[in-house]
N, CA, C and O atoms as a GROMACS GRO file, in nm:
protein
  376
    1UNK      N    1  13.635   5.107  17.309
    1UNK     CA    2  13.523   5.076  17.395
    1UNK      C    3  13.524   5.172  17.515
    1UNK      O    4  13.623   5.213  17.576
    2UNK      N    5  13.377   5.203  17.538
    2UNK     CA    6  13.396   5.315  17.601
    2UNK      C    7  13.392   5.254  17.773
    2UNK      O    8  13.322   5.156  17.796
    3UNK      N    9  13.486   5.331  17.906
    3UNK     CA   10  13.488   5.235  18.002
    3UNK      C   11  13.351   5.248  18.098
    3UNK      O   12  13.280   5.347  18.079
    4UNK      N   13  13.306   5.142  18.212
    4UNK     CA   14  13.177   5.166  18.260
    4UNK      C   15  13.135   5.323  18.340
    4UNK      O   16  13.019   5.359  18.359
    5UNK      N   17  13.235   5.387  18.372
    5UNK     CA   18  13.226   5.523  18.402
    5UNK      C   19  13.164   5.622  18.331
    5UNK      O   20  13.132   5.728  18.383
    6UNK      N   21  13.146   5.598  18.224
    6UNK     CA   22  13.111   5.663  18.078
    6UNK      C   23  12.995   5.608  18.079
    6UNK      O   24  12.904   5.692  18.086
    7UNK      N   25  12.973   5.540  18.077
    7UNK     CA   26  12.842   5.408  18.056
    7UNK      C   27  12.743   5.472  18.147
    7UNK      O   28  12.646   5.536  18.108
    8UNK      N   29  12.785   5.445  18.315
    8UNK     CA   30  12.717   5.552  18.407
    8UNK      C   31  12.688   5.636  18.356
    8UNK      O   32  12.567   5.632  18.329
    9UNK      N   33  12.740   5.728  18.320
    9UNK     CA   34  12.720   5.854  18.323
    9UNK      C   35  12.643   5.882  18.149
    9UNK      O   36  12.656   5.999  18.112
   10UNK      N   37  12.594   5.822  18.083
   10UNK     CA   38  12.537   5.838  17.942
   10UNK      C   39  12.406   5.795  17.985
   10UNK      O   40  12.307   5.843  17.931
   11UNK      N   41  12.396   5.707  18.078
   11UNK     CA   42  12.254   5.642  18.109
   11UNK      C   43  12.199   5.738  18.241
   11UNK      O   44  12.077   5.750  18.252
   12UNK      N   45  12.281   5.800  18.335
   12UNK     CA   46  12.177   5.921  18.416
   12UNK      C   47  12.153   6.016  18.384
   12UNK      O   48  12.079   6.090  18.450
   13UNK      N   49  12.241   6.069  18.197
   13UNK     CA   50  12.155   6.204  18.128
   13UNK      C   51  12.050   6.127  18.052
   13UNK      O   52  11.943   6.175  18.016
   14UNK      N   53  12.086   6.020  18.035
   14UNK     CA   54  11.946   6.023  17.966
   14UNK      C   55  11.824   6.003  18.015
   14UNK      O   56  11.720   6.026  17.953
   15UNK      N   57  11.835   5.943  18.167
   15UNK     CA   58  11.740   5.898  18.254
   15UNK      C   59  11.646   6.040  18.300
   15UNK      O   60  11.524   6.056  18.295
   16UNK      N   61  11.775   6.151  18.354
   16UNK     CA   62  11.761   6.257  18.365
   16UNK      C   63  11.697   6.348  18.262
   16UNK      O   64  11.632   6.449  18.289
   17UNK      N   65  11.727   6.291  18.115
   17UNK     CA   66  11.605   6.411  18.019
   17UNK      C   67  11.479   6.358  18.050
   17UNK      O   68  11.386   6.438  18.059
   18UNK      N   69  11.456   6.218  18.070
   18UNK     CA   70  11.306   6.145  18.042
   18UNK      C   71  11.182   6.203  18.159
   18UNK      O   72  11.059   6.200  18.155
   19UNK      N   73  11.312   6.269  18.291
   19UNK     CA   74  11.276   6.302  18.398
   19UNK      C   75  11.228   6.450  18.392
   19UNK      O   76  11.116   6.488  18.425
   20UNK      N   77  11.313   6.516  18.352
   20UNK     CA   78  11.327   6.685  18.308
   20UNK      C   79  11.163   6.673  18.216
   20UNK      O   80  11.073   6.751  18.247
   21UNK      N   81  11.143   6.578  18.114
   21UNK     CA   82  11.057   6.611  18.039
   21UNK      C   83  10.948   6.557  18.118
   21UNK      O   84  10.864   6.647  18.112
   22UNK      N   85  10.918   6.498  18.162
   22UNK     CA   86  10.804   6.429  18.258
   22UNK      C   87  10.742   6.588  18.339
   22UNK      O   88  10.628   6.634  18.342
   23UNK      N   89  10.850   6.631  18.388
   23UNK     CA   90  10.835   6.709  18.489
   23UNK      C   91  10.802   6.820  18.431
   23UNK      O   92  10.705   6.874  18.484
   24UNK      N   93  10.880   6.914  18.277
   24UNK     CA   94  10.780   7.012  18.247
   24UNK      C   95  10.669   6.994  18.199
   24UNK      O   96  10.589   7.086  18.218
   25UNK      N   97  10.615   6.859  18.112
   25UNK     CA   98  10.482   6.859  18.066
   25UNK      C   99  10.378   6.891  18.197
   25UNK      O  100  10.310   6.994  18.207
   26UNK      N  101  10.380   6.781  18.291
   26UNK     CA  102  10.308   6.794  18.410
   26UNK      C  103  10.276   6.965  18.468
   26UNK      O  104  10.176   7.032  18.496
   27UNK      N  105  10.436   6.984  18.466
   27UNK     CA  106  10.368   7.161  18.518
   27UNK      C  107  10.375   7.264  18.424
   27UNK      O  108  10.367   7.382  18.458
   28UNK      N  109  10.391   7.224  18.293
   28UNK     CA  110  10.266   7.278  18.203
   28UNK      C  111  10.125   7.236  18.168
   28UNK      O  112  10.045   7.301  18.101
   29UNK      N  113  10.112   7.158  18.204
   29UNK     CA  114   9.951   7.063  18.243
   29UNK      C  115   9.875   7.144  18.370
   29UNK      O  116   9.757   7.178  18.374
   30UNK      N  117   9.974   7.165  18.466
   30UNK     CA  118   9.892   7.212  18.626
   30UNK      C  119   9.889   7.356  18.572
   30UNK      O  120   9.790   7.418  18.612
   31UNK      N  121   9.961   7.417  18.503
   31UNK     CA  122   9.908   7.607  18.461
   31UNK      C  123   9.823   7.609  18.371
   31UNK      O  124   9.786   7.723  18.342
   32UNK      N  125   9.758   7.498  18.293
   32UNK     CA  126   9.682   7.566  18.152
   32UNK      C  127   9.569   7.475  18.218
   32UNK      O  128   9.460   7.529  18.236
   33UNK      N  129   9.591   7.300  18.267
   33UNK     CA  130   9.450   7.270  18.211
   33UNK      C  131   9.340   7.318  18.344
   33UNK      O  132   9.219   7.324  18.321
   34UNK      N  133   9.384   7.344  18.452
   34UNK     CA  134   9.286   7.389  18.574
   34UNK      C  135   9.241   7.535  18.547
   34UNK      O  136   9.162   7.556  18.640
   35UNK      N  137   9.244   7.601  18.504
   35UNK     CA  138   9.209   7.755  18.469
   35UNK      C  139   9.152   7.733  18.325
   35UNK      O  140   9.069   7.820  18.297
   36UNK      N  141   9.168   7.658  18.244
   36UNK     CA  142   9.115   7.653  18.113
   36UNK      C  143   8.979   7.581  18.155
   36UNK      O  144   8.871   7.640  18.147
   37UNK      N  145   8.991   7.443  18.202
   37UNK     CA  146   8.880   7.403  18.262
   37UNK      C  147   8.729   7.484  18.389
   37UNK      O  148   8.609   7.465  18.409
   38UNK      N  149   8.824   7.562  18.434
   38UNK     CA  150   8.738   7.642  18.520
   38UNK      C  151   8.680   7.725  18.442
   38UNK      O  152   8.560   7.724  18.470
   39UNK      N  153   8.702   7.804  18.351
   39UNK     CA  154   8.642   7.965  18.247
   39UNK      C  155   8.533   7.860  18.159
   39UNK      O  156   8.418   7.897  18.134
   40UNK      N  157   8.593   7.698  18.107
   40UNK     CA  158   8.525   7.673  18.000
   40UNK      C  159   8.424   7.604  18.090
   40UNK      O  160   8.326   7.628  18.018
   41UNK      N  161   8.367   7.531  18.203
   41UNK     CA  162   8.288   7.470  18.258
   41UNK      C  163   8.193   7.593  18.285
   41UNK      O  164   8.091   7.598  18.217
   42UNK      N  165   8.217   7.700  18.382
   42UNK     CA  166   8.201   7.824  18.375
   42UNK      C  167   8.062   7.853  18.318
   42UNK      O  168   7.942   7.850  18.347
   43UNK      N  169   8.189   7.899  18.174
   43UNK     CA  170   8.087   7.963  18.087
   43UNK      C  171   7.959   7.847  17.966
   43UNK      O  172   7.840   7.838  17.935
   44UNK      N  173   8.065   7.794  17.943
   44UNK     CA  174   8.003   7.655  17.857
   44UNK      C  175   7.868   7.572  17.942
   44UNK      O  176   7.748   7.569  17.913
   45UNK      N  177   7.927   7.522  18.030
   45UNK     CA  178   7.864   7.403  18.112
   45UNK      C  179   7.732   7.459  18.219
   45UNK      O  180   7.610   7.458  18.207
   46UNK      N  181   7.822   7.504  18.323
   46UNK     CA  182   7.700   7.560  18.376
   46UNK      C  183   7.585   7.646  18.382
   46UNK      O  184   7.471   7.643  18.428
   47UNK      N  185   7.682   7.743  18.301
   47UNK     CA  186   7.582   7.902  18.253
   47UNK      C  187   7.475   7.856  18.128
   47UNK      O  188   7.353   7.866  18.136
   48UNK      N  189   7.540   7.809  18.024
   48UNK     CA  190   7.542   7.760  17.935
   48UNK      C  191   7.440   7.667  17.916
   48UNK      O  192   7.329   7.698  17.872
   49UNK      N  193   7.472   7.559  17.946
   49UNK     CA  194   7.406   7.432  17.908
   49UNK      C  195   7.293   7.425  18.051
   49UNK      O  196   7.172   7.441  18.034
   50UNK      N  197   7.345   7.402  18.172
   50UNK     CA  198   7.209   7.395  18.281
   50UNK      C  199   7.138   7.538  18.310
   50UNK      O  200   7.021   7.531  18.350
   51UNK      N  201   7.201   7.679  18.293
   51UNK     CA  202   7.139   7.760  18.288
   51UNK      C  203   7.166   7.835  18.443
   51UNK      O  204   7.090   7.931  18.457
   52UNK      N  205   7.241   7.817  18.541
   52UNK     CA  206   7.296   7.840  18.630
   52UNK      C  207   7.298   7.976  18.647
   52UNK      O  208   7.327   8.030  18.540
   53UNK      N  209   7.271   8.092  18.777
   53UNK     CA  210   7.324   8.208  18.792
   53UNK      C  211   7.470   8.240  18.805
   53UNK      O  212   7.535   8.136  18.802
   54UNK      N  213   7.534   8.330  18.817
   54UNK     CA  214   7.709   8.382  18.832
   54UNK      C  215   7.740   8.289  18.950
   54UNK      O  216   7.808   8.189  18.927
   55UNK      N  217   7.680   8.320  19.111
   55UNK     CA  218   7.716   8.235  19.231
   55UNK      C  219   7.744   8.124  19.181
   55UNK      O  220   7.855   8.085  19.144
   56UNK      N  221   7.633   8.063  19.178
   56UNK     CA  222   7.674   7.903  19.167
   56UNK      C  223   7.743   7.846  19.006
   56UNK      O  224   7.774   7.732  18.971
   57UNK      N  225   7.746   7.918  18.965
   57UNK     CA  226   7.852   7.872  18.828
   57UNK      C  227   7.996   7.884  18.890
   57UNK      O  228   8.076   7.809  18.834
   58UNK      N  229   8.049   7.964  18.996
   58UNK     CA  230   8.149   8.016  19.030
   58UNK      C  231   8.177   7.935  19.094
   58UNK      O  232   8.280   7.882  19.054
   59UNK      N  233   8.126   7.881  19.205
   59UNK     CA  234   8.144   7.742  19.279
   59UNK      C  235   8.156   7.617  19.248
   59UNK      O  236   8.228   7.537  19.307
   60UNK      N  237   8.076   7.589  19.139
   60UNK     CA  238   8.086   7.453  19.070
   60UNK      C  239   8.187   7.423  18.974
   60UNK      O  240   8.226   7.309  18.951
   61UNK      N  241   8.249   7.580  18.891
   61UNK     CA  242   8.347   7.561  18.816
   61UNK      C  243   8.480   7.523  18.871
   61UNK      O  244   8.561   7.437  18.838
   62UNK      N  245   8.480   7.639  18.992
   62UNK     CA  246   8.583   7.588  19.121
   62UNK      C  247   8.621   7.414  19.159
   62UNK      O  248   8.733   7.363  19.153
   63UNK      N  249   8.528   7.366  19.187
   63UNK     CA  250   8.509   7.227  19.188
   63UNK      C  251   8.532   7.156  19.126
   63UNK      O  252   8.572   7.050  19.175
   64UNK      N  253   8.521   7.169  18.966
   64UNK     CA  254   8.571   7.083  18.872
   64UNK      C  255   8.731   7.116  18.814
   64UNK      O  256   8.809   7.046  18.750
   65UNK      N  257   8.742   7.268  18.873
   65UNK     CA  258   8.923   7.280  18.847
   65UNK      C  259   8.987   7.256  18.967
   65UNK      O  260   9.091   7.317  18.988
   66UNK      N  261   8.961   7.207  19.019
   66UNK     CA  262   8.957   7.098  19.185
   66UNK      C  263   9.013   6.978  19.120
   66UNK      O  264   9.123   6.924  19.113
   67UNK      N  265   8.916   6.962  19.083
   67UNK     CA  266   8.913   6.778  19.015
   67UNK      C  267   9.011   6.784  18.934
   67UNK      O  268   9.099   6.702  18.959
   68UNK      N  269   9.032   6.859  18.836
   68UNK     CA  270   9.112   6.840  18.732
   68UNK      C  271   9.270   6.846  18.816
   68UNK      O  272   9.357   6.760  18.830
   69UNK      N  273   9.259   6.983  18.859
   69UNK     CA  274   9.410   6.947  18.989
   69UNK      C  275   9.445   6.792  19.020
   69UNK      O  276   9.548   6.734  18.987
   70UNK      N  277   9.318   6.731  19.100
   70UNK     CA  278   9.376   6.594  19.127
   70UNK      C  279   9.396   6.454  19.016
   70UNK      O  280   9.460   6.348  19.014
   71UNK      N  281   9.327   6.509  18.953
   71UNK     CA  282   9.384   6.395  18.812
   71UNK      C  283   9.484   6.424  18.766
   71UNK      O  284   9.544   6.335  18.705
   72UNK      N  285   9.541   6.549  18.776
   72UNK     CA  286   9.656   6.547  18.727
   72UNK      C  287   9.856   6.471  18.789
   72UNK      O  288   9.952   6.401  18.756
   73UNK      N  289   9.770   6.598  18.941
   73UNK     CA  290   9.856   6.501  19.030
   73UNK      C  291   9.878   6.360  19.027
   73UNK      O  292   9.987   6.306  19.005
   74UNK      N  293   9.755   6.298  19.054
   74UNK     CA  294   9.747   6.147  19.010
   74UNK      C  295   9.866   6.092  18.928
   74UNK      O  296   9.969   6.030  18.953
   75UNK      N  297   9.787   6.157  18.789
   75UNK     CA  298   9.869   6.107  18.686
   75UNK      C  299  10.032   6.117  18.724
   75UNK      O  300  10.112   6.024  18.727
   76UNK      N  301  10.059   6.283  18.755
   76UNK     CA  302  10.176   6.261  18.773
   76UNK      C  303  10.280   6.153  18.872
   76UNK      O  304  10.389   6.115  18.827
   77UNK      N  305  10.229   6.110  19.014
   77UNK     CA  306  10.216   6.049  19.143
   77UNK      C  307  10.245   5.904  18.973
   77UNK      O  308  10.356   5.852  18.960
   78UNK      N  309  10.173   5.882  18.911
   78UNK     CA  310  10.173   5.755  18.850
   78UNK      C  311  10.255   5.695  18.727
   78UNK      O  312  10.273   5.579  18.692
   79UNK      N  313  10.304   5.830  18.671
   79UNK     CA  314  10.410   5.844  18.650
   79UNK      C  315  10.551   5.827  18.679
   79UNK      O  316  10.647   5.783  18.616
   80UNK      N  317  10.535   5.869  18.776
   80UNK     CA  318  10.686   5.883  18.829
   80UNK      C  319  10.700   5.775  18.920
   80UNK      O  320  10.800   5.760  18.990
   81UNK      N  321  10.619   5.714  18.919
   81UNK     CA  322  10.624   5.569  18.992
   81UNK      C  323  10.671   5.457  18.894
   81UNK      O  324  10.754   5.371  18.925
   82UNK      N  325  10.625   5.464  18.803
   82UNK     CA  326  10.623   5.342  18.729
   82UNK      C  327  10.722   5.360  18.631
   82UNK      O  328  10.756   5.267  18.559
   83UNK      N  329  10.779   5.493  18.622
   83UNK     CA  330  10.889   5.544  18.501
   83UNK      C  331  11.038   5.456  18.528
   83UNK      O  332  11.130   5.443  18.447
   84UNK      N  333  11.032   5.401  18.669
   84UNK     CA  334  11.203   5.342  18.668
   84UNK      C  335  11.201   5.223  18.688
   84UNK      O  336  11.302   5.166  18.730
   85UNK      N  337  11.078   5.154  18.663
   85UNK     CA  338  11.026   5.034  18.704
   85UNK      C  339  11.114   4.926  18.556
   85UNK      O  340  11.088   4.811  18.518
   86UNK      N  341  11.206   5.015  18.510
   86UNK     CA  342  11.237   4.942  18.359
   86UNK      C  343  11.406   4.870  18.400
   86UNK      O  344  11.502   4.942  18.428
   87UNK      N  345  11.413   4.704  18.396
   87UNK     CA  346  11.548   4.710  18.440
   87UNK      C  347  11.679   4.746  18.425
   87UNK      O  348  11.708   4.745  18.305
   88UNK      N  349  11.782   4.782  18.502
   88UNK     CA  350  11.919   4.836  18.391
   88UNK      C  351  12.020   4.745  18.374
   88UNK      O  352  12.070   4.689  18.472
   89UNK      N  353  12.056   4.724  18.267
   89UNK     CA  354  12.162   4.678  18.201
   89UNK      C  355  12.269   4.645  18.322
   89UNK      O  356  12.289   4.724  18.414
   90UNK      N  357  12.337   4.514  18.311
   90UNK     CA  358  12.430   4.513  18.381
   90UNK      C  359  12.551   4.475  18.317
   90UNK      O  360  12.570   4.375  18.247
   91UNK      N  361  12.630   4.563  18.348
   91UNK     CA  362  12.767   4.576  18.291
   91UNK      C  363  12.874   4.482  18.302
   91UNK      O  364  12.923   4.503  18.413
   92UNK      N  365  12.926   4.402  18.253
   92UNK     CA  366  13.070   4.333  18.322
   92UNK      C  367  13.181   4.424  18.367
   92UNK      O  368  13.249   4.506  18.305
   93UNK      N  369  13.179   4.392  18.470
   93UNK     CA  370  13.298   4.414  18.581
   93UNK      C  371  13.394   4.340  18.562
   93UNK      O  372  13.363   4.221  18.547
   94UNK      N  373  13.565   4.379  18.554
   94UNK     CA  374  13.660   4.321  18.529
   94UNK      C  375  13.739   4.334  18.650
   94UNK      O  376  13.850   4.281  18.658
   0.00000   0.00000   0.00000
């Protein structure tokens, strides 16, 4: 049987991958989806579909990779809130 020192320490790597992985999805989320969203609103949405000149396609796309920034944050902010909210095991002490 393995002693609670061990125990510690098996449950903050693993706490620690759930964390590590939280943390690169998110900031691989903040490099692709705000710049993907800006080119595709851009060109798709505003130019596109309402018919918009360069200026104001440029501004409005801005705006919505704005938005997307803060949903993401969000998400993340909501995440990492609620990720340790899970109770831990309590060990007997001898």
């Amino acid at each position: 049987m393995a002693d609670s020192g061990q125990l510690g320490r098996i449950t903050m790597t693993e706490s620690s991958g759930s964390v590590m992985r939280t943390m690169v999805v998110f900031s691989i989320a903040m490099c692709i989806l705000p710049i993907s969203s800006y080119f595709i609103t851009k060109s798709f949405v505003f130019e596109g579909i309402f018919g918009m000149g360069h200026q104001n396609s440029y501004f409005y796309a801005a705006i919505s990779s704005i938005v997307v920034v803060h949903i993401i944050l969000g998400l993340f902010i909501y995440v990492a809130w609620t990720e340790d909210s899970k109770p831990m095991p309590q060990f007997k002490r001898d």
